[in-house]
N, CA, C and O atoms as a Tinker XYZ file with bonds, in Angstrom:
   448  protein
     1  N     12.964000  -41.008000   -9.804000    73     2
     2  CA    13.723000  -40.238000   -8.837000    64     1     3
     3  C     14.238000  -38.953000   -9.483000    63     2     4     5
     4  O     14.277000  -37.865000   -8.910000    81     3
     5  N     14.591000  -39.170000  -10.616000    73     3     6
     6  CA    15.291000  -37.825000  -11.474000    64     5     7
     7  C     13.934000  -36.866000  -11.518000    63     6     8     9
     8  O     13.820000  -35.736000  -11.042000    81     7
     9  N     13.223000  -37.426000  -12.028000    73     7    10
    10  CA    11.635000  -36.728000  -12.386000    64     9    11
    11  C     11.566000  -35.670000  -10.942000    63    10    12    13
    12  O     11.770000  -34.457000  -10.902000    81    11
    13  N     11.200000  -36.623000   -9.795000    73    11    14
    14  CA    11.108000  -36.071000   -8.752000    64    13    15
    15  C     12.349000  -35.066000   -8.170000    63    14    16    17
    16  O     11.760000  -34.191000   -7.535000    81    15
    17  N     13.516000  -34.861000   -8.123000    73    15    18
    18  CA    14.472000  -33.713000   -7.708000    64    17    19
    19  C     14.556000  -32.672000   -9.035000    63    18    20    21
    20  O     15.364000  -31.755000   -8.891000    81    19
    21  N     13.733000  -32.714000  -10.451000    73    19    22
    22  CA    13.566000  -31.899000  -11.473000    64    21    23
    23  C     12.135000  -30.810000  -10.792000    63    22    24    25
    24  O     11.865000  -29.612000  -10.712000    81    23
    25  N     11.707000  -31.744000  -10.526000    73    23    26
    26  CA    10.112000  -30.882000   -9.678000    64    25    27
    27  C     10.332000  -30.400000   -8.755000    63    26    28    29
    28  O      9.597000  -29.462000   -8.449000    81    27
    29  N     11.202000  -30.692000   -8.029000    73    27    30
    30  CA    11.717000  -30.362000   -6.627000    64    29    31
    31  C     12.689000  -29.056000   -6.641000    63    30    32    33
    32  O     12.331000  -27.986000   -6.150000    81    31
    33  N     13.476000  -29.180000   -7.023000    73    31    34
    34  CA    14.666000  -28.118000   -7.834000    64    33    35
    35  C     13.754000  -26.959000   -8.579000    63    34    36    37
    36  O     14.186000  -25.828000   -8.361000    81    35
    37  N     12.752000  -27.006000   -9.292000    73    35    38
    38  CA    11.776000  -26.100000  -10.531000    64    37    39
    39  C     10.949000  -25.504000   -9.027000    63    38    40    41
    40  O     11.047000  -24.360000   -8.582000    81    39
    41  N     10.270000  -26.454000   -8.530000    73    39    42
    42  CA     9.499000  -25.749000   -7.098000    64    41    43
    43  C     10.549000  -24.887000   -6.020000    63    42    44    45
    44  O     10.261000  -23.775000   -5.578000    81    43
    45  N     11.398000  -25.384000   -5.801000    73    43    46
    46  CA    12.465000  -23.909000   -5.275000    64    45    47
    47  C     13.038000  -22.906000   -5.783000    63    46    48    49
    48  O     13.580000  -22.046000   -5.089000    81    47
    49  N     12.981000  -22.867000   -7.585000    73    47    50
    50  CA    13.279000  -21.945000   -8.474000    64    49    51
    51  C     12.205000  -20.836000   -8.275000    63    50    52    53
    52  O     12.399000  -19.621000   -8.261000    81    51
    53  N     11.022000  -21.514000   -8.121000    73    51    54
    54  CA     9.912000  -20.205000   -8.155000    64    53    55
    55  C      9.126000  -19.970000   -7.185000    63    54    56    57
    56  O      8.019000  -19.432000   -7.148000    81    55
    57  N     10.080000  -20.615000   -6.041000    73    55    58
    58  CA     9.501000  -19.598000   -4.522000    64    57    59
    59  C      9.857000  -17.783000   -4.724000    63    58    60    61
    60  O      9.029000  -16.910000   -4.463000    81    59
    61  N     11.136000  -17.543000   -5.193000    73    59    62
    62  CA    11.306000  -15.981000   -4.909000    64    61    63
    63  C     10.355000  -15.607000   -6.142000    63    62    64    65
    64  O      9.978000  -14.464000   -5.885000    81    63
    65  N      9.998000  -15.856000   -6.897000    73    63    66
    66  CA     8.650000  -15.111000   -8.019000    64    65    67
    67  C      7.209000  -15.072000   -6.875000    63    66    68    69
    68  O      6.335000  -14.210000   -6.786000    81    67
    69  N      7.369000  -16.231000   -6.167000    73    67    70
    70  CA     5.591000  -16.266000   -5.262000    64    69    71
    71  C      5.829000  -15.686000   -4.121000    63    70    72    73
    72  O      4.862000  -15.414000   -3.410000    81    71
    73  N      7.208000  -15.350000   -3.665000    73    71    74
    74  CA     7.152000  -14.684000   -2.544000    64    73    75
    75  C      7.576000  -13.671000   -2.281000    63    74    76    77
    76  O      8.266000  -13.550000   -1.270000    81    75
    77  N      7.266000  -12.451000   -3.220000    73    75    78
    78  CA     7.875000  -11.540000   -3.513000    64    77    79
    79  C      7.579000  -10.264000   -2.166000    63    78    80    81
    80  O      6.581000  -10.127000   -1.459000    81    79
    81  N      8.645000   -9.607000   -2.182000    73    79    82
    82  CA     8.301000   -8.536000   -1.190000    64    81    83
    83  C      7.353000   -7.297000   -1.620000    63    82    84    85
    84  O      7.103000   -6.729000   -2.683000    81    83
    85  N      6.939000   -7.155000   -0.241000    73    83    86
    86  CA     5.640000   -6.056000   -1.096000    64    85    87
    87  C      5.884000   -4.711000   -1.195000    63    86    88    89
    88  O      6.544000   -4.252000   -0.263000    81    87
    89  N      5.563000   -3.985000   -2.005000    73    87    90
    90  CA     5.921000   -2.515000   -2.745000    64    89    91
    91  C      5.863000   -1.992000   -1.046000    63    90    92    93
    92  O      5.045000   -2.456000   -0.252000    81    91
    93  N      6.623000   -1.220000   -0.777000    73    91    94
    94  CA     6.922000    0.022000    0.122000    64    93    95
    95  C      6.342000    1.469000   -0.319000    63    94    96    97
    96  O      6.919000    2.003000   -1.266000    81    95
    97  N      5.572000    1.955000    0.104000    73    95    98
    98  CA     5.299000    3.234000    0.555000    64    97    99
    99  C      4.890000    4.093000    1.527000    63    98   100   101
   100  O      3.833000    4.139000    2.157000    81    99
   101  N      6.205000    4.999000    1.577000    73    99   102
   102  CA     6.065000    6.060000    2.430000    64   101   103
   103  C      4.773000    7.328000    2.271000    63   102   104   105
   104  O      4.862000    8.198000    1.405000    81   103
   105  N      3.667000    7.259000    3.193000    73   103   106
   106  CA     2.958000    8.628000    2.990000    64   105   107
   107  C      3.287000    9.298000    4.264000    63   106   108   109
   108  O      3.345000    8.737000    5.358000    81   107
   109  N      3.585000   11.053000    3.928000    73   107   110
   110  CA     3.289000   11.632000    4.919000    64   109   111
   111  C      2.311000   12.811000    4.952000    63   110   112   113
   112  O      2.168000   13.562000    3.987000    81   111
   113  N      1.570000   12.954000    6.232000    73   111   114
   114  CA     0.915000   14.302000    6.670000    64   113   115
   115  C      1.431000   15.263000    7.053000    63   114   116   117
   116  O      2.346000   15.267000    7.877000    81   115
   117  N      0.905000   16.311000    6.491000    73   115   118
   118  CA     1.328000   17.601000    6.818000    64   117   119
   119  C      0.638000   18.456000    6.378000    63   118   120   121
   120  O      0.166000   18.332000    5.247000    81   119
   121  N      0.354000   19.713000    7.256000    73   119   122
   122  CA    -0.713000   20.484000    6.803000    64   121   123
   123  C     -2.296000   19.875000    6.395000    63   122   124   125
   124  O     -3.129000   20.359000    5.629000    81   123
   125  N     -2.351000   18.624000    7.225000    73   123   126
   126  CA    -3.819000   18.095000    6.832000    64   125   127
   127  C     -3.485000   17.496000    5.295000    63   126   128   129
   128  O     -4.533000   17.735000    4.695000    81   127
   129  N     -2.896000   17.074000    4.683000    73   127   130
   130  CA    -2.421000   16.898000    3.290000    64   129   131
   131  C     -1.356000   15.851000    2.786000    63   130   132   133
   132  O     -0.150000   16.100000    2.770000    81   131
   133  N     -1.885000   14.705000    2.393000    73   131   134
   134  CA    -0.920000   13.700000    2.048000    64   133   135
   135  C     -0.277000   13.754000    0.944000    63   134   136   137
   136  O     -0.799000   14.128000   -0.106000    81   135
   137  N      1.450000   13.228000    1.107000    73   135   138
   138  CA     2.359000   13.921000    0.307000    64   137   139
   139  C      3.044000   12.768000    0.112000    63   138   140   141
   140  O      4.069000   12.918000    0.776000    81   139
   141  N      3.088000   11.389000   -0.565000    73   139   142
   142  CA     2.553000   12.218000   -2.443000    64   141   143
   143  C      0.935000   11.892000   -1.933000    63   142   144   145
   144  O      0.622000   11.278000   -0.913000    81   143
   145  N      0.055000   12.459000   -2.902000    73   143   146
   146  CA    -1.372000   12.556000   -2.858000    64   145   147
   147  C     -1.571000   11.412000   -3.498000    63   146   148   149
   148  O     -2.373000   10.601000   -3.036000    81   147
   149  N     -0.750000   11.112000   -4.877000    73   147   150
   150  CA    -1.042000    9.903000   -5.478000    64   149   151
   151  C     -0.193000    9.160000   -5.892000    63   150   152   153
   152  O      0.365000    9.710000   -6.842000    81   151
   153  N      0.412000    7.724000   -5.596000    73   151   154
   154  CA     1.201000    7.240000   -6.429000    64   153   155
   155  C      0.530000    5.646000   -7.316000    63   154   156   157
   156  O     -0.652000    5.317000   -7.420000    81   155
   157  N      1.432000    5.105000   -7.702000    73   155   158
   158  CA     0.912000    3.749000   -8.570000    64   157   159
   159  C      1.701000    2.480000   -8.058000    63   158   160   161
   160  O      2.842000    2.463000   -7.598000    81   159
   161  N      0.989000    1.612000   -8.208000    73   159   162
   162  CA     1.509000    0.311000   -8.015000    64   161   163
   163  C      1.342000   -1.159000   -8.917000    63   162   164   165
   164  O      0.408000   -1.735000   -9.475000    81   163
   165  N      2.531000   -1.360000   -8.756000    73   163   166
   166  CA     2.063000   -2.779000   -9.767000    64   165   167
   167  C      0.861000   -3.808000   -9.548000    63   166   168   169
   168  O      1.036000   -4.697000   -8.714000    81   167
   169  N     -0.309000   -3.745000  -10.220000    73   167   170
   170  CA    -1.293000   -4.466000   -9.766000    64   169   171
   171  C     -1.012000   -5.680000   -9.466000    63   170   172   173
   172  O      0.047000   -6.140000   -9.892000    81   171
   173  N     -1.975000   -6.584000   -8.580000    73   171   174
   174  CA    -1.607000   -8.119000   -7.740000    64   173   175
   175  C     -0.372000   -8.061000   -7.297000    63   174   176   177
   176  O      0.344000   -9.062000   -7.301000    81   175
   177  N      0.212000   -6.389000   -6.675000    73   175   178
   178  CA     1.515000   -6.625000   -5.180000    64   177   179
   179  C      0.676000   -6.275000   -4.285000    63   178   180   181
   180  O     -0.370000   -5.639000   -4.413000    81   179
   181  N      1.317000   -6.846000   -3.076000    73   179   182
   182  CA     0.944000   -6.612000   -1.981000    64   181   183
   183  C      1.633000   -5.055000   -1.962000    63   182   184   185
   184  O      2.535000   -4.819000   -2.766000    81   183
   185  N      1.174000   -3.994000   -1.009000    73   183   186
   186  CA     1.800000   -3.034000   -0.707000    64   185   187
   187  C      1.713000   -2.421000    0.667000    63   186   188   189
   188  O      0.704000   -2.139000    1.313000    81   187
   189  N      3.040000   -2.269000    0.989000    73   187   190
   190  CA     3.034000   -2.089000    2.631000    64   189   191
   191  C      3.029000   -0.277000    3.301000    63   190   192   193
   192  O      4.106000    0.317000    3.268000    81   191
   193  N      2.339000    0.128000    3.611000    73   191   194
   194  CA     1.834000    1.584000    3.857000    64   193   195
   195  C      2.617000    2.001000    4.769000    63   194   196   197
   196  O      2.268000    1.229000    5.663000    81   195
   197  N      3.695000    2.859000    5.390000    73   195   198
   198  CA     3.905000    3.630000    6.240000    64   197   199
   199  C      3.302000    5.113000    5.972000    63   198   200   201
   200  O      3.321000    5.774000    4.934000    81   199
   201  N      2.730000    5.436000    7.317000    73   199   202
   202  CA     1.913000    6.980000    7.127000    64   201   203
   203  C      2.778000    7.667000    8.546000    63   202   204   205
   204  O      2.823000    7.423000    9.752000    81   203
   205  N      3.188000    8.313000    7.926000    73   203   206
   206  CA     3.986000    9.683000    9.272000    64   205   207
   207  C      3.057000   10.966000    9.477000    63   206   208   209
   208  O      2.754000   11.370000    8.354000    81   207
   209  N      2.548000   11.678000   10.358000    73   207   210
   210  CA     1.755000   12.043000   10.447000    64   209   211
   211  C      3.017000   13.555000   11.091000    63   210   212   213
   212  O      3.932000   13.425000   11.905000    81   211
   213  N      2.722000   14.440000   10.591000    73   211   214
   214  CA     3.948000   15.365000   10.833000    64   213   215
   215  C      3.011000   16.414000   11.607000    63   214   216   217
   216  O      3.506000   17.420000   12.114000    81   215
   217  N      1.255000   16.063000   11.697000    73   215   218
   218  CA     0.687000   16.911000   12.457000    64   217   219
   219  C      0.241000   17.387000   13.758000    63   218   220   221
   220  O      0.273000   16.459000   14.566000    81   219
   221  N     -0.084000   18.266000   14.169000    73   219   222
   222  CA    -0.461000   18.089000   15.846000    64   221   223
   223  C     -1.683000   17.579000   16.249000    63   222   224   225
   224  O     -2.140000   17.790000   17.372000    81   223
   225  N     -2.432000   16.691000   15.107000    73   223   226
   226  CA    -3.910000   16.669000   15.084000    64   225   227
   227  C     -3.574000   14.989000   14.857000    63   226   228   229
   228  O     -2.609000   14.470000   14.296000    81   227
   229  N     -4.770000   14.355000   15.527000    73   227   230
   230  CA    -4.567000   12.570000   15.089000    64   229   231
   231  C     -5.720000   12.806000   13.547000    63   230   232   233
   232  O     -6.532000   13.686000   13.261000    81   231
   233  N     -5.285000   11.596000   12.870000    73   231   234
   234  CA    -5.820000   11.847000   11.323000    64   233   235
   235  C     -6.430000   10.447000   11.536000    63   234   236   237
   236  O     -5.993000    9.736000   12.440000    81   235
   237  N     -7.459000   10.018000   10.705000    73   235   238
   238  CA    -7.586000    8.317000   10.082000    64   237   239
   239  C     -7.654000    8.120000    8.791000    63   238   240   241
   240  O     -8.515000    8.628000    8.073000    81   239
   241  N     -6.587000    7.234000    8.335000    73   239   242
   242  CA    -6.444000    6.968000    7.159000    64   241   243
   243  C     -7.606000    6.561000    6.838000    63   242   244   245
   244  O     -8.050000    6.363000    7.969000    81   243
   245  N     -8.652000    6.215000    5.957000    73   243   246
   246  CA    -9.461000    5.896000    5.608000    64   245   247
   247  C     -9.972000    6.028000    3.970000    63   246   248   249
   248  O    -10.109000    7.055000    3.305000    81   247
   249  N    -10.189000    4.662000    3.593000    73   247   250
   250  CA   -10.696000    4.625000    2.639000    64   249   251
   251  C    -11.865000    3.275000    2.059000    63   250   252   253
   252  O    -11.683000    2.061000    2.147000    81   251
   253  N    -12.912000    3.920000    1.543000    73   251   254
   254  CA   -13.845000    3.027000    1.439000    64   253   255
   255  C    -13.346000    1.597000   -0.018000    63   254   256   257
   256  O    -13.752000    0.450000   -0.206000    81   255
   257  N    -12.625000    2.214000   -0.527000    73   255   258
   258  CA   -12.209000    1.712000   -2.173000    64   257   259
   259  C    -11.629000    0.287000   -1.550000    63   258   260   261
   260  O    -12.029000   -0.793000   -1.986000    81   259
   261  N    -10.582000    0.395000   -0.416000    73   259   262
   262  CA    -9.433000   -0.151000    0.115000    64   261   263
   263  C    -10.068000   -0.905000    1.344000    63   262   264   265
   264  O     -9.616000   -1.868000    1.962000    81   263
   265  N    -11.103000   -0.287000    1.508000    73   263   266
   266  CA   -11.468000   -1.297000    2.897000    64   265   267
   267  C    -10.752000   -1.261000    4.209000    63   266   268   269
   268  O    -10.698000   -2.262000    4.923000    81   267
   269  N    -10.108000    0.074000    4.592000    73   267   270
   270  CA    -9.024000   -0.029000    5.335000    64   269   271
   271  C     -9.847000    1.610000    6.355000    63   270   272   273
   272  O    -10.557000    2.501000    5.890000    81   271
   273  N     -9.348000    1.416000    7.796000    73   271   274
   274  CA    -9.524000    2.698000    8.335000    64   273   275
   275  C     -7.890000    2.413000    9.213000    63   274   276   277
   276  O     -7.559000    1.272000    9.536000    81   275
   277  N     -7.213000    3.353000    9.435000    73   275   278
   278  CA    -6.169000    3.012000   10.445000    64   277   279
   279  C     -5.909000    4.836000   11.218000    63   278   280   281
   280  O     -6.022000    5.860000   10.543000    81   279
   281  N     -5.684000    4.821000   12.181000    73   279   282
   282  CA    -5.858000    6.482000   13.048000    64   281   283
   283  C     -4.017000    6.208000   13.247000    63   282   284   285
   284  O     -3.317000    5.277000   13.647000    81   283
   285  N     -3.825000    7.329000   12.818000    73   283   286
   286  CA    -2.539000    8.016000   12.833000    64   285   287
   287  C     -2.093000    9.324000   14.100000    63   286   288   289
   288  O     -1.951000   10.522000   13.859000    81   287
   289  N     -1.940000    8.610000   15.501000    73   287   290
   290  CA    -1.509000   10.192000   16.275000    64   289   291
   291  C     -0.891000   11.300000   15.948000    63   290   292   293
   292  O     -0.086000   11.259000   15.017000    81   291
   293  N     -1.123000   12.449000   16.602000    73   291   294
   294  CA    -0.014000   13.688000   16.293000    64   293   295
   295  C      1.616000   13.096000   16.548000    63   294   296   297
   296  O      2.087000   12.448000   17.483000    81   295
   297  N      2.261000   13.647000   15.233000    73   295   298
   298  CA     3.230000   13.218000   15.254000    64   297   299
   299  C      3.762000   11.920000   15.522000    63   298   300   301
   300  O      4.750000   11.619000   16.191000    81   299
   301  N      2.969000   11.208000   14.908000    73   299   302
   302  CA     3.086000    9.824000   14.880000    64   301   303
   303  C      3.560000    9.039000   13.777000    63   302   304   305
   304  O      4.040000    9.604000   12.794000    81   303
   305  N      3.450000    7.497000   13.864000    73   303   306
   306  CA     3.965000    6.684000   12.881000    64   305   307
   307  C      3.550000    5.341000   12.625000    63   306   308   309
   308  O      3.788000    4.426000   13.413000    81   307
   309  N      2.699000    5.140000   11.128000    73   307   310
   310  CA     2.138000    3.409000   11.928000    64   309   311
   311  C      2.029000    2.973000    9.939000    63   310   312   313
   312  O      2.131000    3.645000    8.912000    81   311
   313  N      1.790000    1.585000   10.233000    73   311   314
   314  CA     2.570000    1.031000    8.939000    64   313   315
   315  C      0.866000   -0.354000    8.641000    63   314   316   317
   316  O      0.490000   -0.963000    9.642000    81   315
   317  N      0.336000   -0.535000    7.674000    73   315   318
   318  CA    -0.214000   -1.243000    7.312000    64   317   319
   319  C     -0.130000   -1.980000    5.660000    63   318   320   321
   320  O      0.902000   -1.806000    5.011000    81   319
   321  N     -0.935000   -2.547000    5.247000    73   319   322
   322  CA    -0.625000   -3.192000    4.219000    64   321   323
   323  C     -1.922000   -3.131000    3.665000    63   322   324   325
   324  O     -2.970000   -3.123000    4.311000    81   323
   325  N     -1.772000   -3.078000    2.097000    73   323   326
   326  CA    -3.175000   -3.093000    1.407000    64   325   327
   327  C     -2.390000   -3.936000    0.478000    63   326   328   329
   328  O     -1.164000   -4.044000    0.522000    81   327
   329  N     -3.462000   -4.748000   -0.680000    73   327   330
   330  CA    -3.736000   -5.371000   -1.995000    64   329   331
   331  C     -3.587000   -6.896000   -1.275000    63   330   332   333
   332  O     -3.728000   -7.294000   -0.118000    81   331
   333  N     -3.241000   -7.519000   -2.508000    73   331   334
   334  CA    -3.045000   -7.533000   -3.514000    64   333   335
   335  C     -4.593000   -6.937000   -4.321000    63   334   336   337
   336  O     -5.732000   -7.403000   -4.287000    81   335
   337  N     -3.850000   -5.347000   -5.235000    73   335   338
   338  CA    -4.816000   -5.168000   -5.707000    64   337   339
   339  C     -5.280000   -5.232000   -6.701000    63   338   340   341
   340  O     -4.304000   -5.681000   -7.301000    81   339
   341  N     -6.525000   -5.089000   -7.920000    73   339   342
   342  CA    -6.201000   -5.174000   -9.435000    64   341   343
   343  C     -6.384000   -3.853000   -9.899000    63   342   344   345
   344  O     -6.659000   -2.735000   -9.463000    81   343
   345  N     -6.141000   -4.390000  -10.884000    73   343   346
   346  CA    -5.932000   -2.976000  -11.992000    64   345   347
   347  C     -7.047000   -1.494000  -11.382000    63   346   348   349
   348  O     -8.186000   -1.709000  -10.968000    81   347
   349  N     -6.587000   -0.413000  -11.428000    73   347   350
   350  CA    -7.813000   -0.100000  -11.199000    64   349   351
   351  C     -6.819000    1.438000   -9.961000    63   350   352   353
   352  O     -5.789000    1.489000   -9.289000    81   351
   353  N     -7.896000    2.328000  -10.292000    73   351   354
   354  CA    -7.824000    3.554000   -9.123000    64   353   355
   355  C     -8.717000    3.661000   -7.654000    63   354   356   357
   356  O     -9.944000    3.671000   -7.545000    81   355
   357  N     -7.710000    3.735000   -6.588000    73   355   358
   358  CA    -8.630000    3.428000   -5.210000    64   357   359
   359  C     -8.213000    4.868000   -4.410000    63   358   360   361
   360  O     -7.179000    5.364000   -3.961000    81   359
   361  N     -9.393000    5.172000   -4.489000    73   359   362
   362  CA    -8.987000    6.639000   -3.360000    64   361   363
   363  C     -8.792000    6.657000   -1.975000    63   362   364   365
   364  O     -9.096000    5.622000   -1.381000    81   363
   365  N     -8.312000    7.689000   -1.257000    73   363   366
   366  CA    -8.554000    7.451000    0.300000    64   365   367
   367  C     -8.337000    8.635000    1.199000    63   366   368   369
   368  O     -7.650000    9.447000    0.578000    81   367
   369  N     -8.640000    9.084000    2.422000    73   367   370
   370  CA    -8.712000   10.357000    2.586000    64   369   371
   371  C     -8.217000   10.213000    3.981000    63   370   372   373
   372  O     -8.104000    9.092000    4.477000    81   371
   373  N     -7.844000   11.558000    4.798000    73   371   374
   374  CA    -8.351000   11.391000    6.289000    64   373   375
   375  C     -9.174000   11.879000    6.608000    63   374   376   377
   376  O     -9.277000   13.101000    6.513000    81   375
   377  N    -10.289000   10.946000    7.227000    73   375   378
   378  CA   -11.617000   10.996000    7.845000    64   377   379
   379  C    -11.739000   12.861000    8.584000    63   378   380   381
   380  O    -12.607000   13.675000    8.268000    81   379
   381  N    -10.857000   13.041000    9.356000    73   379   382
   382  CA   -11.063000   13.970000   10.249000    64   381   383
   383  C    -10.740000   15.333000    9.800000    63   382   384   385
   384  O    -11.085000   16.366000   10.374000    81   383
   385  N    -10.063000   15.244000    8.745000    73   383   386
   386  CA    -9.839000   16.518000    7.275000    64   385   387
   387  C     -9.870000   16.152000    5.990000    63   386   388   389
   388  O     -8.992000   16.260000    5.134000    81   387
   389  N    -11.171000   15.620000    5.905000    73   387   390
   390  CA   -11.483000   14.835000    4.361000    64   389   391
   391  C    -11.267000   16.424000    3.527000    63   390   392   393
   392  O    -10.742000   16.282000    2.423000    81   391
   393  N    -11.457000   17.266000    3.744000    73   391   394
   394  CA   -11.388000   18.196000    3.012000    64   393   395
   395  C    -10.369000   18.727000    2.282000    63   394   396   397
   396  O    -10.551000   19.466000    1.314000    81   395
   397  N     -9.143000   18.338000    2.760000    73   395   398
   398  CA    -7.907000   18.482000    2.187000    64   397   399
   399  C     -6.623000   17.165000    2.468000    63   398   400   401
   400  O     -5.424000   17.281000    2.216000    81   399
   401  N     -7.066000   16.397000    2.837000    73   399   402
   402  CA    -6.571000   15.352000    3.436000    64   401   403
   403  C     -7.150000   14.297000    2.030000    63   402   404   405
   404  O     -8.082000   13.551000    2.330000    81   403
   405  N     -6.761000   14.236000    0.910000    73   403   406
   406  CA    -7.235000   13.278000   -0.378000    64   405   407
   407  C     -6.031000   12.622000   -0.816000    63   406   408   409
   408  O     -4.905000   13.082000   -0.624000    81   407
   409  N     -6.284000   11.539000   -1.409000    73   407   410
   410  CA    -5.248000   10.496000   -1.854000    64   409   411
   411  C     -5.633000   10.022000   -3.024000    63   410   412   413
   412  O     -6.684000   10.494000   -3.458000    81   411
   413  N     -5.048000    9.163000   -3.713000    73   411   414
   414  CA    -5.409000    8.197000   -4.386000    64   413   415
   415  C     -4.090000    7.424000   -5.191000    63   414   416   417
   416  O     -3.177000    8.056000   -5.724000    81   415
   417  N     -4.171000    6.194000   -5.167000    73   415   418
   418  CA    -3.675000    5.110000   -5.279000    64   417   419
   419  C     -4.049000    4.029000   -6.576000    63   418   420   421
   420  O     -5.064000    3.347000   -6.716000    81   419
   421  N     -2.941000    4.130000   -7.390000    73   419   422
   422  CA    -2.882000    3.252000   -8.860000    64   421   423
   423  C     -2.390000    2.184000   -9.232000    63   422   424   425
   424  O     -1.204000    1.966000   -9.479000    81   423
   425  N     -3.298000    1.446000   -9.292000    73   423   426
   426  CA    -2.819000   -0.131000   -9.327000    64   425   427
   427  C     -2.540000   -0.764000  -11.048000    63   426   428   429
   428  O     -3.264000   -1.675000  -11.449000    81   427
   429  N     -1.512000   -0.216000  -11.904000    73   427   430
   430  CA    -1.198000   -0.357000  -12.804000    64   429   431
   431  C     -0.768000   -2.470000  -13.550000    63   430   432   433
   432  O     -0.049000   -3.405000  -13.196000    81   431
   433  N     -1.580000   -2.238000  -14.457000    73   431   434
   434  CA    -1.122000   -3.777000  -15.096000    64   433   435
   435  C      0.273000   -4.027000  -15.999000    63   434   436   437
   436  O      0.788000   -3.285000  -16.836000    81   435
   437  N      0.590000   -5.025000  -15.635000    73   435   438
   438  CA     2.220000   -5.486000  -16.052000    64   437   439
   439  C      2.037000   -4.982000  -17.552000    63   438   440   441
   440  O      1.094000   -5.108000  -18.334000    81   439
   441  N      3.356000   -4.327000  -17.676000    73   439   442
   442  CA     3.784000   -3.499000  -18.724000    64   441   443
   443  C      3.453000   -2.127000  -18.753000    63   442   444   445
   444  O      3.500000   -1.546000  -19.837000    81   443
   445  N      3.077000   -1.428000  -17.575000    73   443   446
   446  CA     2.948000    0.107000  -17.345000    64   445   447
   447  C      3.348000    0.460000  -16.945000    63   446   448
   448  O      3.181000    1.673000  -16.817000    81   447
């Protein structure tokens, strides 16, 4: 019985390590141009995307690295989630002004 509320007690100690909340980031558009262009993340978090789109033009997030397409209206606001990812650099653009519309995203390993 002791054995069992030691396992029991240790298994509710390390729910908040497995259920951790996922990295937040804010991107916004403007001028066809995502701002920040690049940031980093702790590799294997989940990370939760808000994209504000400050333009008069609809954009799509899109990236092949990430596996993700999501369309952002003028002056709009919409929120998705990427990873858990590993180590490693994943780019991403908007489809409809790939030309100046570039990103990229750093999935840094524990201790960076």
């Amino acid at each position: 019985m002791r054995l069992a509320a030691m396992i029991f007690g240790f298994s509710i100690a390390a729910l908040p390590a497995l259920a951790s909340e996922p990295v937040t980031v804010t991107l916004t558009l403007k001028n066809h141009q995502f701002s920040p262009a690049a940031f980093n993340v702790p590799a294997g978090a989940n990370v939760h995307i808000v994209l504000v789109n400050r333009d008069a033009a609809t954009e799509e997030f899109d990236s092949h690295d990430l596996r993700i397409e999501q369309v952002v209206t003028p002056m709009g606001k919409i929120s998705f989630d990427i990873g858990p990812l590993q180590p490693g650099e994943y780019s991403f653009m908007g489809e409809f002004h790939a030309a100046t519309a570039q990103g990229k995203v750093t999935a840094l390993p524990a201790g960076h």
